[in-house]
FINU-14999 format. One line per 10 residues: number of its first residue (from 1); their letters; for each residue x negated, y negated, z negated of C-alpha. Coordinates in steps of 0.25 Angstrom, whole numbers, plus 5000, padded with zeros to 4 digits. Each point is the difference from the previous one (the first is absolute). Layout:
BEGIN
NUM	A	X Y Z ~ ... .
***
This chain:
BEGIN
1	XXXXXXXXXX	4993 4592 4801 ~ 4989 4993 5010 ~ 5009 5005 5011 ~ 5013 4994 4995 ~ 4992 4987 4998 ~ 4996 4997 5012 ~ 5013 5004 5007 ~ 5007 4989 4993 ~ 4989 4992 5002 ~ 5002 5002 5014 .
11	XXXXXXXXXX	5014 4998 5000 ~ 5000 4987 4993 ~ 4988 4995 5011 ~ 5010 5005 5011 ~ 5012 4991 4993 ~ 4992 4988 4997 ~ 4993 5000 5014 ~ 5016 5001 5006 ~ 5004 4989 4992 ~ 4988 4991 5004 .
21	XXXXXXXXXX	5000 5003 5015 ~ 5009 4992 5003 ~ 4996 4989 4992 ~ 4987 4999 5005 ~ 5006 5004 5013 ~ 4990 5010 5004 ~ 5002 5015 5003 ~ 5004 5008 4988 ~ 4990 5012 5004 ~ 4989 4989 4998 .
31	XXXXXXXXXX	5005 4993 4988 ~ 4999 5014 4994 ~ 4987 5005 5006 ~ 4994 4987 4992 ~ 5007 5002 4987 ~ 4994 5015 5000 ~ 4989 4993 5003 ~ 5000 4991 4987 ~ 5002 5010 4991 ~ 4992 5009 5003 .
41	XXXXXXXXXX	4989 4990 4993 ~ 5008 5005 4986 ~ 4993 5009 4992 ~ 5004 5014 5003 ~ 5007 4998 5012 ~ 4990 4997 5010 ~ 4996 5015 5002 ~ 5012 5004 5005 ~ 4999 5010 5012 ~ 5011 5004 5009 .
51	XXXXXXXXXX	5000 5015 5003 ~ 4999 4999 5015 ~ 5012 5013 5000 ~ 5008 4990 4991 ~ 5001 4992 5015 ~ 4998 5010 5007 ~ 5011 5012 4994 ~ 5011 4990 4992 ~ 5000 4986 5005 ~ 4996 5002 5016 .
61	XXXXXXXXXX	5012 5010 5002 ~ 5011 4990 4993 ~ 4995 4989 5006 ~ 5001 5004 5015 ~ 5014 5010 4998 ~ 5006 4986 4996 ~ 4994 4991 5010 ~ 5004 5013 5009 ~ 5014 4998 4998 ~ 5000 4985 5002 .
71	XXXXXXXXXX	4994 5001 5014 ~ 5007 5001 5012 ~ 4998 5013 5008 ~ 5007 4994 5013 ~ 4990 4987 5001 ~ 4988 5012 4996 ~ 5005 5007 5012 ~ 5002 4987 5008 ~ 4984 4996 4997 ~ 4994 5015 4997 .
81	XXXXXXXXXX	4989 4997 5012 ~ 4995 4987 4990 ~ 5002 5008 4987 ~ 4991 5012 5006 ~ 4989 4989 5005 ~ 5001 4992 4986 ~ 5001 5013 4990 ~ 4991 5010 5008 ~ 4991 4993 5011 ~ 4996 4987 4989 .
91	XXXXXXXXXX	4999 5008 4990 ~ 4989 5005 5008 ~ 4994 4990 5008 ~ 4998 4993 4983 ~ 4995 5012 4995 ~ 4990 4998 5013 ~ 4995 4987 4997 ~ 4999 5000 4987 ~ 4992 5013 4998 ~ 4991 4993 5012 .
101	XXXXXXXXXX	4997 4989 4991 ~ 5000 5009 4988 ~ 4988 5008 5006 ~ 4993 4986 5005 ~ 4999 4995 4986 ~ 4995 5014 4995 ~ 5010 5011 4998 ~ 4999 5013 5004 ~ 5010 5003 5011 ~ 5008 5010 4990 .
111	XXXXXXXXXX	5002 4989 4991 ~ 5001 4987 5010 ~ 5012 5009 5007 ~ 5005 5003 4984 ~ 5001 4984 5000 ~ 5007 4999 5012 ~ 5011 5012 4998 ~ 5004 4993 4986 ~ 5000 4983 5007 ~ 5007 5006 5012 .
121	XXXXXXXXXX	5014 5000 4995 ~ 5007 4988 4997 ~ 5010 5002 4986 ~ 5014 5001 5000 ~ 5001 4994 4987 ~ 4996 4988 5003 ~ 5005 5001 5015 ~ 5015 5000 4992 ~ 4999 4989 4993 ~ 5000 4991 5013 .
131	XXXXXXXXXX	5008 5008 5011 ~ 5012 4993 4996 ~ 4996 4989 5004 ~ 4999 5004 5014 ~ 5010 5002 5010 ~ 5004 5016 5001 ~ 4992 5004 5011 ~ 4986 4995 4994 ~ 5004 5003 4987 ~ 5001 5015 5007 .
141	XXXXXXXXXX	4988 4999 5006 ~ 4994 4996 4987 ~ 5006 5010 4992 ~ 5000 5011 5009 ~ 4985 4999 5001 ~ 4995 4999 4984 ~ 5009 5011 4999 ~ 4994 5010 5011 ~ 4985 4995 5000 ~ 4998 5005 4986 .
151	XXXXXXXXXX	5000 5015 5006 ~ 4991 4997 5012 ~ 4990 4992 4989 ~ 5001 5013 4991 ~ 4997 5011 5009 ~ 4989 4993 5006 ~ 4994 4995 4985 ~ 5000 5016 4996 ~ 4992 5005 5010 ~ 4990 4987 4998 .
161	XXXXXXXXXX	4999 5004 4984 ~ 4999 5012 5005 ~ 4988 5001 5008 ~ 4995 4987 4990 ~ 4999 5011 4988 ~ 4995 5012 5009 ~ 5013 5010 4999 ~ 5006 4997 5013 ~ 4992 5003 5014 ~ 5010 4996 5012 .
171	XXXXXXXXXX	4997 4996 5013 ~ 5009 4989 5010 ~ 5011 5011 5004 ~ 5002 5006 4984 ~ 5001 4983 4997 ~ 5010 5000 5009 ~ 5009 5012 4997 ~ 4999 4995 4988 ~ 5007 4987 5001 ~ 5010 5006 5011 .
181	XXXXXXXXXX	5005 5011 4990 ~ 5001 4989 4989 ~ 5010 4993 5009 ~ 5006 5014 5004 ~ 5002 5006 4987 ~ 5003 4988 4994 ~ 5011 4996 5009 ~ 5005 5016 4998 ~ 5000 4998 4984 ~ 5008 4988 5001 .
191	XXXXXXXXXX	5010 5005 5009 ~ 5002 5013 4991 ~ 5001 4993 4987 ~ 5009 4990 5005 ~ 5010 5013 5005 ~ 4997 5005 4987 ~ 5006 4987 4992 ~ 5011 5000 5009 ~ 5005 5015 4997 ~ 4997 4997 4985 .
201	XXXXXXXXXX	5008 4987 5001 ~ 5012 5007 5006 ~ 5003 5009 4989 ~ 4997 4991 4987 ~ 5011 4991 4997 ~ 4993 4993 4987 ~ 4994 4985 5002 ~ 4988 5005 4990 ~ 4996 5013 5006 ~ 5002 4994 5015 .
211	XXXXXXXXXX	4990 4986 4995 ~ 4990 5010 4996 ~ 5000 5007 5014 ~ 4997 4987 5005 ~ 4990 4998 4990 ~ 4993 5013 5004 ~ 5000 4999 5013 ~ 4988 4992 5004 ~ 4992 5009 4989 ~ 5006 5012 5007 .
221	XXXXXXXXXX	4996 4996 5014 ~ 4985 4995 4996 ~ 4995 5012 4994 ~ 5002 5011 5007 ~ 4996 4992 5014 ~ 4986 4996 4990 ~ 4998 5016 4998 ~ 5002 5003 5013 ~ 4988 4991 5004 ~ 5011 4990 5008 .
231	XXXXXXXXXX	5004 4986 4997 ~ 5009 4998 4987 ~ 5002 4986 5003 ~ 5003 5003 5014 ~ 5012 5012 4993 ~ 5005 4989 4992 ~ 5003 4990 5010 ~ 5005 5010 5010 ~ 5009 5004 4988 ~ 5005 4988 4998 .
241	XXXXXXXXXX	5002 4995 5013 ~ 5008 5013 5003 ~ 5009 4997 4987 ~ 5002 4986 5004 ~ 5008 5007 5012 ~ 5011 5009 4992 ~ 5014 4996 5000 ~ 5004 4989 4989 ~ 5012 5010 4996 ~ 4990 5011 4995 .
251	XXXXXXXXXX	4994 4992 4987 ~ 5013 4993 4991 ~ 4999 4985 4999 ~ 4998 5001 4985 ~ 4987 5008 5003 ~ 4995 4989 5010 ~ 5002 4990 4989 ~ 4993 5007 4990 ~ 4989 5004 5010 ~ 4999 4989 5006 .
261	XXXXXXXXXX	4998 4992 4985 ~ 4990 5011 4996 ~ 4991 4998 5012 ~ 5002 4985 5001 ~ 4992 4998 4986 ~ 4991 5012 5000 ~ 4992 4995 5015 ~ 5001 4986 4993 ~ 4993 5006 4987 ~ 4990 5009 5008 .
271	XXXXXXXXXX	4996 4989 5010 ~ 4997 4989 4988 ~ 4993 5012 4993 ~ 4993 5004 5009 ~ 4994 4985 5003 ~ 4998 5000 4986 ~ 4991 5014 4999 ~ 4990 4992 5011 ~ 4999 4989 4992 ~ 4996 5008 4988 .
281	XXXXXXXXXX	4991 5010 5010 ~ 4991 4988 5003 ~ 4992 5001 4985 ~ 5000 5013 5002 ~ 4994 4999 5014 ~ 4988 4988 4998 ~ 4997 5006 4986 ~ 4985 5003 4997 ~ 4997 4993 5014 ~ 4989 4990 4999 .
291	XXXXXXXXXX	5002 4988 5005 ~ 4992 4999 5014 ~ 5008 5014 5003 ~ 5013 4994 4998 ~ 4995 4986 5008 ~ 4994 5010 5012 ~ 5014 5008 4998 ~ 5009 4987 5001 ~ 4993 4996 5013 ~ 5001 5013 5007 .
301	XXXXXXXXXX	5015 5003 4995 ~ 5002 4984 5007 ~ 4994 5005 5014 ~ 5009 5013 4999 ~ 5012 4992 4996 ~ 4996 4992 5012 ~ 4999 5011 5009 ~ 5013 5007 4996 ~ 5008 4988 5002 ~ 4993 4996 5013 .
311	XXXXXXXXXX	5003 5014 5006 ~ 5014 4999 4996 ~ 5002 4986 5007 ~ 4992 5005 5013 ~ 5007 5013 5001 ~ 5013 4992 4998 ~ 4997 4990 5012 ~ 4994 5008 5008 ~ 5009 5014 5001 ~ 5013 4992 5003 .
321	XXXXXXXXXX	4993 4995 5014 ~ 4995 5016 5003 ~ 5015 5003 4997 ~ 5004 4988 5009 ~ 4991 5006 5012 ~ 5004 5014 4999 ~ 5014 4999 4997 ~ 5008 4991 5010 ~ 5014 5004 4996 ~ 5011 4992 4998 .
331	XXXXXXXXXX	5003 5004 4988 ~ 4985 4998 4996 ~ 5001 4985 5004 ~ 5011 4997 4990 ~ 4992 5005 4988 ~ 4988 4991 5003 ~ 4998 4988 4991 ~ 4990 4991 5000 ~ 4986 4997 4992 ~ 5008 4993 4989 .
341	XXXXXXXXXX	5010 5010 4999 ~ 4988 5010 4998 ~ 4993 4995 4989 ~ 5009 5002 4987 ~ 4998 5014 5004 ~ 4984 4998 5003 ~ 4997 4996 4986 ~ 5009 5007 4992 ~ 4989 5010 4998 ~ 5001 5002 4983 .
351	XXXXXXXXXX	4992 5009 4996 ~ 5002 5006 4985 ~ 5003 5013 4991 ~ 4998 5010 5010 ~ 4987 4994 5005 ~ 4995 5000 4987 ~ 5005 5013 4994 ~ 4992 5007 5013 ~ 4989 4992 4996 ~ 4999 5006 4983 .
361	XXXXXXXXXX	5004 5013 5005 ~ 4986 5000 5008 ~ 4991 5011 4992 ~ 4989 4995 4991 ~ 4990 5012 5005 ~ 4997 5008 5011 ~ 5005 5013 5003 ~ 4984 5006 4993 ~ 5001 4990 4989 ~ 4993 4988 5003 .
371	XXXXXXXXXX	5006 4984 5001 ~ 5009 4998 5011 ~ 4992 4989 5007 ~ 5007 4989 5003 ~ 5015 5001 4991 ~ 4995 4988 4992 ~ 5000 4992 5011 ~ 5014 5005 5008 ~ 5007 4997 4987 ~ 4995 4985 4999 .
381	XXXXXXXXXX	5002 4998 5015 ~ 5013 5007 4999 ~ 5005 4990 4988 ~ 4994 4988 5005 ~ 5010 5004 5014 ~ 5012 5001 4993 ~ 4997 4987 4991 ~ 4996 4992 5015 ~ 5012 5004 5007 ~ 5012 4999 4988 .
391	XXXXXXXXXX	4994 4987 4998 ~ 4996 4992 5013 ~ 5011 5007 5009 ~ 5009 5001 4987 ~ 5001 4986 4999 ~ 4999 4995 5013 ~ 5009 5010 5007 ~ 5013 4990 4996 ~ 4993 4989 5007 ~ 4997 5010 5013 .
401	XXXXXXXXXX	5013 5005 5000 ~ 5008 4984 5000 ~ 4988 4996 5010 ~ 5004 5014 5009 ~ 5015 4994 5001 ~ 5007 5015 5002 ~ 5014 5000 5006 ~ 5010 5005 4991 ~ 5006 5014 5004 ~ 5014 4998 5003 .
411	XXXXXXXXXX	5003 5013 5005 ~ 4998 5004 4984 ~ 5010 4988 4998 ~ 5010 5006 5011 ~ 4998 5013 4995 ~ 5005 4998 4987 ~ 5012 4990 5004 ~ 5003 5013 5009 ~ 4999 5011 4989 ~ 5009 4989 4988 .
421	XXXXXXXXXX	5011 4999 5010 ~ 5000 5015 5007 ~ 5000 5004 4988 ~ 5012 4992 4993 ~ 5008 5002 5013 ~ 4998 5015 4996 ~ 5004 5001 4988 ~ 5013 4990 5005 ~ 5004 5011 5010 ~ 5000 5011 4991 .
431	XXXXXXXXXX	5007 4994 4989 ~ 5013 5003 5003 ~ 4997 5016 5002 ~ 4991 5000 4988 ~ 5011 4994 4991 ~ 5010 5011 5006 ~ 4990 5012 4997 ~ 4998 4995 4985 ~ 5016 4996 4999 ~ 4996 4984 4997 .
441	XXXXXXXXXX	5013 4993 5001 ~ 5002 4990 5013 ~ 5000 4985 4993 ~ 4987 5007 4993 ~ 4992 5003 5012 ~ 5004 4988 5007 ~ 4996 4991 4990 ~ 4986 5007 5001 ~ 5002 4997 5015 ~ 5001 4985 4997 .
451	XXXXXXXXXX	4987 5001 4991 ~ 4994 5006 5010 ~ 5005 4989 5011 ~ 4994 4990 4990 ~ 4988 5004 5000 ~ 4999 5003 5017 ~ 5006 4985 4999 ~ 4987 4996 4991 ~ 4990 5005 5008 ~ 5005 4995 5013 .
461	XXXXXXXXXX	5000 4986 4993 ~ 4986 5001 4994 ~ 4995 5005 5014 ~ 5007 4988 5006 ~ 4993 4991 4988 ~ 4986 5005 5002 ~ 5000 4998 5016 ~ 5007 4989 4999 ~ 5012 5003 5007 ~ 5010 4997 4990 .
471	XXXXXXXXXX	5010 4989 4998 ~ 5003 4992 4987 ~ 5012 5007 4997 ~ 4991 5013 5001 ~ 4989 4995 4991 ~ 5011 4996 4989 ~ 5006 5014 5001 ~ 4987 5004 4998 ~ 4997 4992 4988 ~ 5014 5006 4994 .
481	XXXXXXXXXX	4996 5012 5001 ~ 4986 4999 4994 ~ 5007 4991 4989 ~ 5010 5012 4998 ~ 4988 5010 4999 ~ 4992 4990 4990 ~ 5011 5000 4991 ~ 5001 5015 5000 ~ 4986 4999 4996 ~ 5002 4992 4990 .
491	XXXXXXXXXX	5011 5006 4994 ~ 4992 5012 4997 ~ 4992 4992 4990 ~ 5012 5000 4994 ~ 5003 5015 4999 ~ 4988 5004 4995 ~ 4999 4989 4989 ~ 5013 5008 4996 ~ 4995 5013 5000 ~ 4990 4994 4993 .
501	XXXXXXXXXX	5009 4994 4988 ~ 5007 5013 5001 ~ 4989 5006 4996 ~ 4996 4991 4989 ~ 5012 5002 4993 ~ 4998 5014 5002 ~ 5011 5002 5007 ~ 4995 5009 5012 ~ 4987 5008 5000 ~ 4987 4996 5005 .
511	XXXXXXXXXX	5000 5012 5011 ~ 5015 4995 5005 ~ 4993 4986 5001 ~ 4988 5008 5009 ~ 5013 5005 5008 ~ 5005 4986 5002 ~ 4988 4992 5002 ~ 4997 5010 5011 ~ 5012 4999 5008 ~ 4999 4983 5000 .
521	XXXXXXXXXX	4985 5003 5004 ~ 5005 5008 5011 ~ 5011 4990 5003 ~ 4991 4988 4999 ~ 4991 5006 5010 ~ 5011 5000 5011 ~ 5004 4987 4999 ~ 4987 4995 4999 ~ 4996 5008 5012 ~ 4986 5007 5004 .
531	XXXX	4987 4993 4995 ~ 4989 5003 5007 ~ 4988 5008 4994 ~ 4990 4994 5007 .
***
């Protein structure tokens, strides 16, 4: 029963930290980091230790297929010499400095590398929550690198615990075959699970079976890339960029609803969770420490801190201006921004779970028996990182990013005008041939035309509205129609108060008031239109 109490423990924390978020306008990841915090000082629940393949194996997979499909492939392709530097180059160049200042302040140089391969990466989690408040190309970047630099961290941290514990002995080439076929094989696995899925997916036609295809495909993808010895977080990012470029017609809408739904809560629960677990994980951590260990443990988790976020903002004002002397094309010049326009970026370097599921899957002992020298010390270091950056660049980042003043994209604006119209005009120009092949009678399709008209009408006057460009005639027939639609709305308050009394009375059954509730649900949503996840 243990288990199931600390899971709705958990859950309650991940609800409660949502809910006072906003009040206390401060990020929810933090909000939830410091509740776990508080209650972990009650009795039984402070020794609570995440399993490191928990992250690792269930929620790592989940959590990057999902932020897979939500990234652009396009912008990744329009920026993949940045992503490369910030999810393989920086990955390094931390892993570097930190383990320098790991072995100046008395690590072995096993374990001072072992410390830099699990800070290196920056977290994807935490990354999500504030890429939507960026304009889509550094919200790309963003994403694009917490989802890639996990597998660069990875390889790297395996060879250092390795060599740290005795059973590996590899030299610089083996190092670096090995972080190449991570990539490689990786990439490989993705690409043939994500052909896989979409053979599946053809011959299903039942929205449960296709969901749980989706649901399986990041677990499908990371495994066999990990047994292979190549990079299961690189296999399912590759999978799920691959999926996000299969026709729209392949999967039915209702399954993108239902998927859609499913995944929508379950990154949303696994993200607060996960913030949660390292709340928890801090009694674990400091327990049976004295207090001069944990005071000499604070002060050298502060200088790494320092250090991590100090190569992070070097590397991100210095490379731009190498780029800038290399490359001299035109189409180079128009993606340079300036130092403002940097920073977001710069100091958007979360670091959470991963880190610190690396850190507790270190072995207690060497490979003959003896104490590992130096595990104690990582995970205090490792903890006091994660804490340092989710709180001082977790609250300061909505400051950084109003000071930065980024423009607005409004190619994503024009895109999306582009796709509304195009595709209405579409649907318009094939009524009347659609309606001949399913024998729909002419004064049926053409008042299905009209609707259609109306809503090419509305969008043009809202465009006109929001840039400006409309006339008062315009904006009043643009307040009709949003009036009509309201009452629609409204009316099916009414409709369901109905089914409701109907069902009081016990005039209809409960599953025909399902079947009804669902069909206003769905017709709510349209009038209402698209909400925005983020």
């Amino acid at each position: 029963m243990r288990g199931l109490e600390i899971v709705v423990v958990i859950g309650v924390l991940v609800l409660l930290g949502g809910v006072l978020a906003p009040w206390l306008r401060l990020p929810a990841p933090l909000v939830q980091l410091l509740l776990g915090v508080a209650v972990g000082f009650v009795p039984g629940l402070g020794d609570v230790e995440m399993p490191p393949e928990v992250v690792l194996f269930l929620f790592l997979p989940a959590l990057l297929y999902w932020e897979s499909l939500n990234t652009s492939l396009r912008e990744a392709r329009a920026n993949v010499r940045v992503i490369f530097l910030s999810s393989v180059v920086l990955v390094l160049v931390t892993a570097t400095t930190v383990a320098l200042v790991g072995h100046a302040l008395g690590l072995s140089w096993p374990m001072a590398w072992v410390l830099g391969a699990v800070l290196a990466p920056t977290d994807a989690t935490a990354v999500a929550a504030v890429a939507g408040r960026l304009p889509r190309r550094q919200a790309t970047l963003l994403r694009a690198e917490s989802l890639i630099n996990d597998g660069t961290a990875l390889a790297v941290y395996g060879v250092a615990v390795g060599i740290a514990v005795g059973t590996l002995e590899i030299g610089a080439g083996g190092i670096a075959w090995r972080l190449a076929w991570s990539y490689v094989g990786g990439i490989a696995a993705g690409l043939a699970v994500a052909s896989l899925a979409v053979l599946v997916r053809r011959r299903l036609h039942d929205v449960r079976l296709e969901n749980l295809v989706g649901l399986l495909t990041p677990f499908v993808a990371y495994l066999p890339a990990e047994l292979l010895g190549a990079s299961g977080v690189v296999a399912v990012v590759t999978a799920g960029l691959a999926l996000t470029q299969i026709p729209p017609t392949l999967i039915p809408a209702r399954t993108r609803v239902q998927s859609r739904a499913f995944w929508t809560l379950t990154s949303y629960v696994l993200n607060g969770a996960l913030f949660v677990l390292i709340g928890l994980e801090l009694h674990a951590v400091v327990a049976g420490r004295s207090a001069s260990e944990l005071l000499a443990g604070s002060a050298i988790a502060l200088l790494v801190s320092l250090v991590v976020v100090g190569t992070r903002l070097v590397w991100s004002n210095s490379t731009p201006y190498l780029i800038r002397a290399i490359d001299r094309r035109p189409a180079q010049r128009l993606r340079r921004v300036g130092f403002r326009q940097r920073q977001p970026l710069a100091w958007a370097g979360f670091r959470g779970a991963v880190s610190l599921a690396a850190a507790l899957a270190i072995p207690a002992t060497m490979d003959g028996g003896g104490p590992l020298e130096g595990r104690d010390l990582v995970l205090l270091v490792t903890f006091g990182v994660i804490v340092f950056t989710l709180v001082v660049q977790g609250l300061t980042l909505p400051a950084v990013v109003r000071w930065a003043h980024l423009p607005e994209d409004s190619r994503e604006t024009e895109e999306q005008r582009l796709a509304q119209r195009e595709a209405t005009r579409a649907a318009m120009d094939a009524m009347e041939d659609r309606a001949a092949e399913l024998g729909v009678p002419d004064d049926v399709w053409k008042q299905v035309h009209a609707d259609y008209e109306e809503h090419l009408r509305e969008l043009e006057l809202k465009y006109a509205v929001l840039d400006g460009e409309a006339e008062d005639r315009d904006r009043d027939s643009l307040a009709a129609l949003k009036a009509a639609r309201r009452l629609r709305v409204a009316l099916l308050a009414d409709k369901r108060r109905a089914l409701a009394q109907l069902r009081h009375d016990r005039r209809i059954d409960d599953l025909v008031l399902v079947r009804m509730q669902n069909q206003l649900d769905a017709e709510e949503v349209r009038l209402s239109g698209p909400v925005d996840d983020d």
